[in-house]
C-alpha positions in Angstrom: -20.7 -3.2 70.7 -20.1 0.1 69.1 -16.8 1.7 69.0 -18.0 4.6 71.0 -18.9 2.5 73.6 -15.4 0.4 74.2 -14.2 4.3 74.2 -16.9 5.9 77.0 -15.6 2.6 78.9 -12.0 3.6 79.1 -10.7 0.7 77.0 -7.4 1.6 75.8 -6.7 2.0 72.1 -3.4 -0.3 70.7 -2.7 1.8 67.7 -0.7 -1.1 65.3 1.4 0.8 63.0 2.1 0.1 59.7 5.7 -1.4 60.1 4.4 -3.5 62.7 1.1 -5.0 61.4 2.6 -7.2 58.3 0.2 -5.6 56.0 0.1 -2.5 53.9 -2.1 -0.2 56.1 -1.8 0.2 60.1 -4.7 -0.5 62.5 -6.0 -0.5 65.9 -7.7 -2.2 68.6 -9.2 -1.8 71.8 -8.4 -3.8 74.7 -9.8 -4.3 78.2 -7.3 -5.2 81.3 -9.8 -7.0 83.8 -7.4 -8.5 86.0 -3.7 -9.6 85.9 -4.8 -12.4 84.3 -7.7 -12.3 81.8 -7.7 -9.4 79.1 -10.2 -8.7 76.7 -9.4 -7.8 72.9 -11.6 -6.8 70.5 -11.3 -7.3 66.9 -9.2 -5.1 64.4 -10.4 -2.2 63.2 -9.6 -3.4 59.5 -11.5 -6.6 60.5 -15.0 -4.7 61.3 -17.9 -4.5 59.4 -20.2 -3.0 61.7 -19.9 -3.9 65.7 -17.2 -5.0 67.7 -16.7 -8.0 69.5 -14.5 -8.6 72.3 -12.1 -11.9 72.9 -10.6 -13.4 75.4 -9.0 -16.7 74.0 -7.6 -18.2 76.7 -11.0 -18.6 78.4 -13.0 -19.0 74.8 -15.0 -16.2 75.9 -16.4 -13.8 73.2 -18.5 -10.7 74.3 -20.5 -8.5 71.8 -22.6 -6.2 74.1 -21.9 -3.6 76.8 -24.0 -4.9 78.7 -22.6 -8.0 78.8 -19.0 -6.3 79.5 -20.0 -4.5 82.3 -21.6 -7.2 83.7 -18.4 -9.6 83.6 -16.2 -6.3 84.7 -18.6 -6.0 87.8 -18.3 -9.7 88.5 -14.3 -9.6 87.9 -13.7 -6.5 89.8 -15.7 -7.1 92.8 -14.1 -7.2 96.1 -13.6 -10.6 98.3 
């Protein structure tokens, strides 16, 4: 997925500065609160050649369309 897509779905953008990312250049990333529980990430944007991908590595799930996101928000967010 593109990066203006993550942004024209609200994802939130983790700005990683400098002193904190262990390297010699700051980053970002985009990340995705679905529930309390399962959070997507997607990858760094010093790790990207192209599109993103989104993570979730406690589930070993690994998105790379919108489509597919908005599909597994719908299912996520849907009320009992």
């Amino acid at each position: 997925m593109t990066e203006q897509e993550m942004v024209d779905a609200q994802f939130e953008k983790v700005d990683v500065p400098i002193e904190e990312s262990g390297d010699d250049t700051s980053y970002y990333y985009y990340r995705a609160i679905l529930t309390e529980t399962i959070i997507l990430i997607s990858d760094a944007s010093d790790e990207v050649s192209g599109e993103y991908s989104l993570y979730e590595h406690d589930l070993n799930i690994m998105i790379k369309s919108i489509q597919d996101f908005n599909a597994i928000k719908k299912i996520l967010t849907r009320k009992k």
